[in-house]
N, C-alpha and C positions, 0 to 999 in steps of 0.2 A: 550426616543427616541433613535433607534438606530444610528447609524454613518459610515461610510464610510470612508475609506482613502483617502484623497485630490487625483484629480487629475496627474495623471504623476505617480502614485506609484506602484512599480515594484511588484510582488506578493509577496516576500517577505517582505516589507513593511506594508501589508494590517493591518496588526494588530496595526498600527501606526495613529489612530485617533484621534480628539482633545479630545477625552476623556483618551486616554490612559494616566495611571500612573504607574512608575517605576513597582509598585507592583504587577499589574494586571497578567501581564503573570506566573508570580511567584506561585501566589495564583489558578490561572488556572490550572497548572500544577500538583498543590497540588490536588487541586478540582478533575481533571480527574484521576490523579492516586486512589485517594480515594473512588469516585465514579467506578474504574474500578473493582479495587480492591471486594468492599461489591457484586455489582450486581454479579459478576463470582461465589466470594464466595457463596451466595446466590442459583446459578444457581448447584452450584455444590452440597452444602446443599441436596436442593430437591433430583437431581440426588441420592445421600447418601441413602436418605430416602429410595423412590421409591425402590431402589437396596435391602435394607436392608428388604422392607416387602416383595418384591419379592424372597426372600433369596436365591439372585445372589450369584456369589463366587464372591472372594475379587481378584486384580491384586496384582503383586510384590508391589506396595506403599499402599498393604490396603484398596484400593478402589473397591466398588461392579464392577462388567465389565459387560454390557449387550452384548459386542459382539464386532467386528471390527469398524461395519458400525455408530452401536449407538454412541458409545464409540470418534467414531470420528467427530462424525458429535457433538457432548456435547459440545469439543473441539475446533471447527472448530466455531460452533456457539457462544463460549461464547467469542470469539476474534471478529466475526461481530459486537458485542454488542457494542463496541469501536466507531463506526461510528456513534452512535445518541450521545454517549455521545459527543464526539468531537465536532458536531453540536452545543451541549448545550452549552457545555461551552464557546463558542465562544458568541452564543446569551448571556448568562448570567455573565457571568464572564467580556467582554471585549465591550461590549454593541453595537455589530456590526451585520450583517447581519447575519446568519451561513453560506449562500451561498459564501460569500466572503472568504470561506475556498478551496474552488472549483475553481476557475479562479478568476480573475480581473473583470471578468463581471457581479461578482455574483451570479454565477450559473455555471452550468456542461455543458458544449458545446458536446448537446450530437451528433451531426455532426462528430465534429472536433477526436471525443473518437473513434466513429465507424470508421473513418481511419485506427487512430494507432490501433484498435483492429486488421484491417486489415493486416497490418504491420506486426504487432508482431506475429500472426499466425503462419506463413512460419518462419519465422528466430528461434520461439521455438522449433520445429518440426523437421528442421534443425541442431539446436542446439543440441535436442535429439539422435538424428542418428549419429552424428558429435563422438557425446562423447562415445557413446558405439562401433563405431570404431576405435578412440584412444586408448580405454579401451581394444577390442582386440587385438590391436596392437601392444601392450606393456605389454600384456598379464596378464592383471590383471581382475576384475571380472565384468562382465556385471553390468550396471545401475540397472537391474532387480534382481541381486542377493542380498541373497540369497535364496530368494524363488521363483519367477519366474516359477510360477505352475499355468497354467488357473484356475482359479475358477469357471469354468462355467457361463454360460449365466443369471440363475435365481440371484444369488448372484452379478456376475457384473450390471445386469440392476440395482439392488436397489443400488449396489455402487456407479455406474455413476448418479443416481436420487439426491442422495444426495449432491455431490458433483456438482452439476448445479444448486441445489437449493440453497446451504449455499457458497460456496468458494468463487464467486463473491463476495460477501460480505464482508467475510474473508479479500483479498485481498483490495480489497477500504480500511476496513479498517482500516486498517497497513499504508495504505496511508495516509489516513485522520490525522491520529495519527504521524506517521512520517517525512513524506515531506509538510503534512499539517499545523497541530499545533506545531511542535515543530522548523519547518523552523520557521516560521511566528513567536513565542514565540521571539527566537534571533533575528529575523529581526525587533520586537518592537526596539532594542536598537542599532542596528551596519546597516551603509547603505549598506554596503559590504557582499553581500549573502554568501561568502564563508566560514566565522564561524559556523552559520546556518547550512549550506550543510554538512561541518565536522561532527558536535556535533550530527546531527541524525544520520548520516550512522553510527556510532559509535555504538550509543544505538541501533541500529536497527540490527545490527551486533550481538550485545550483549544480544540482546533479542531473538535471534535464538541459545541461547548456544554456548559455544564457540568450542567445536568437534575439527577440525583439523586446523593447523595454516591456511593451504589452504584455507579452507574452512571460514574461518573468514575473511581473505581477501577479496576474493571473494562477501562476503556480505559486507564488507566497499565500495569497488567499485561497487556495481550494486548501495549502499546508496549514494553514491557521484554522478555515474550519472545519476541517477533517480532525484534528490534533484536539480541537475546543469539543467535538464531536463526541470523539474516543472519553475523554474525561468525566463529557455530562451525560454518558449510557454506560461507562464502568467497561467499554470493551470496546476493541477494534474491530466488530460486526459492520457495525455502518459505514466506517471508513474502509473498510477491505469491499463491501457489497457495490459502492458508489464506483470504486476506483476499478472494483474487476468488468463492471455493466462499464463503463466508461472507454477499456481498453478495448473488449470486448467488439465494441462498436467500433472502434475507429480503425482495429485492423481487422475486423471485415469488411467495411468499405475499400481499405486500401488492399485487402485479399480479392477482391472482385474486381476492380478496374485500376488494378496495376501497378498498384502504391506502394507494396512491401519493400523494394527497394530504394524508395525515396528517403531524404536524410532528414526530413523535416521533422519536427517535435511540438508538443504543444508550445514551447516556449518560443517559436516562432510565429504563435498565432497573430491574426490582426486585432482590431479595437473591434471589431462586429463582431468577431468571434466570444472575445472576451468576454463583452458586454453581455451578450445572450449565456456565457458561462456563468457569469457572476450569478445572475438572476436563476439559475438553474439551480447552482449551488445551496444561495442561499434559502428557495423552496423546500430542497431535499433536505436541509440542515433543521429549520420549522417545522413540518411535517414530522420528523425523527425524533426529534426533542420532544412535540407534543404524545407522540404514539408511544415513547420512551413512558412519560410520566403516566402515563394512564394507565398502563401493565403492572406499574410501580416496580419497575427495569432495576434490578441492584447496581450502583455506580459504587458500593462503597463493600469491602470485606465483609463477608457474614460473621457473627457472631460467633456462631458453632463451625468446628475445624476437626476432623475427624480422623485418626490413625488407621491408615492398612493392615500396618503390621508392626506390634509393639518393635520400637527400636528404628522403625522403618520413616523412608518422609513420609512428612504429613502433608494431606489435601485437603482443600476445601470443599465444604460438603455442595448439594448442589441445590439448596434452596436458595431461593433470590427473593429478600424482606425485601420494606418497600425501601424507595432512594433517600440519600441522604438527603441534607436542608444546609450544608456546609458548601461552602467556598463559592466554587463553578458551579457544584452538583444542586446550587438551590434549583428550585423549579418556579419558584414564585406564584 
């Protein structure tokens, strides 16, 4: 039978069941990495193959390359893959809903998502224009360099195809895996989310290469307030909404004028870049938090828990009281 988190428990907590033991998140952790690990492997294998009877040429690491678009979308998709695992190992590993990785309510508030998608739109877009006239400013190289060459129409529609099929995805998730499982992993053992919130933006940091000190920053702060985000709205809407409008833009830009190939990451951003990111961040972070309390957003377990089917797991019903006045979730 699956399980639930009593009552009153903050999203970070959910992982905190009467079945949980010391071990579980541990062995989770292992489980996810290992299972991420073999299927990528795996996914890349094939690719191998296919490449080697097609007798593709090799990239700089030795690998067949079918192209920009292929090449990335390989990429792009074998990081999606991460989101059913995360699923699993929550059902399997920790014997709780996998929904309860998504909000408090057990499920994705797909309402509450298209908002913040709302939200996040304008302030990336923004954010965008922001930075490459800083970048003028100060006279260093457009966002788009250095290639920043149309690619034409036929090669951008299949770029942008791709990238509307797979990045969504991509993005969640990173989520799932980040502000998801790995908040939720530390919140099994500490009440206080702000260990949690640390320890992923860290990793999460860490997993986009480390590039320029700026730029590592940069991703510890967007990890810290996406993570602080997730906590004080009771789900991973607004950090999945910001992160998918975010990827969303940067590789259509780099799907239009030629960029899909290039090895750069956010974490090799400059300080103009940064700068205009911080300030972006932290708007959409305000705005979110206020529109959160005003809905009266569930950040914390409902009260009432309801059975499908005598014997079967249980789910959370789907009303959302108002937020709690505890820890992170005060609202003041």
């Amino acid at each position: 039978m699956l399980r639930t988190a009593p009552p009153g428990s903050p999203y970070h907590r959910l992982g905190r069941t009467d079945r949980h033991r010391w071990w579980k998140p541990i062995v989770g952790t292992l489980a996810l990495l290992t299972s991420a690990a073999v299927v990528m492997g795996l996914l890349f294998i094939v690719a191998a193959v296919v490449g080697e009877l097609a007798n593709r040429p090799y990239d700089a690491d030795g690998f067949p390359t079918f192209g920009p678009i292929p090449d990335t979308a390989l990429l792009v998709a074998s990081l999606a893959l991460l989101l059913p695992l995360v699923l699993g190992t929550v059902w399997l590993v920790q014997r709780r809903p996998a929904g309860t990785v998504s909000s408090v309510l057990g499920r994705l508030r797909w309402g509450w998502l298209g908002r913040c998608l709302l939200i996040a739109t304008p302030l990336i877009i923004v954010m965008l224009f922001g930075a490459n006239l800083l970048l003028g400013l100060t006279d260093e190289s457009s966002i788009l360099d250095p290639v920043a060459t149309w690619v034409g129409w036929p090669e951008f529609a299949a770029g942008l195809l791709m990238v509307l099929l797979l990045v969504p995805f991509q993005a969640a998730a990173e989520e799932y895996a980040f502000r998801g499982w790995l908040l939720q992993a530390v919140g099994a053992y500490l009440r206080t989310p702000w260990p949690g919130i640390t320890f992923q933006a860290v990793l999460f940091a860490a997993a986009h290469g480390w590039g320029s000190g700026w730029g590592f920053l940069d991703l510890v702060f967007m990890g810290v307030l996406l993570g602080w985000l997730t906590v004080r709205t009771g789900g991973l809407e607004a950090a999945i909404a910001l992160h998918v409008v975010n990827n969303l833009s940067a590789f259509t830009v780099a799907a239009a004028f030629g960029g899909l190939s290039a090895d750069e990451t956010m974490a090799d951003a400059p300080w103009q870049l940064v700068l205009v990111d911080v300030v972006a961040l932290s708007a959409y972070a305000l705005v979110i938090d206020r529109l959160a309390a005003r809905r009266g957003l569930a950040t914390v377990v409902p009260p009432a828990l309801v059975v499908a089917v005598p014997g079967e797991p249980s789910a959370l019903t789907g009303s959302e009281p108002q937020a709690s006045n505890a820890g992170v979730e005060s609202r003041g």
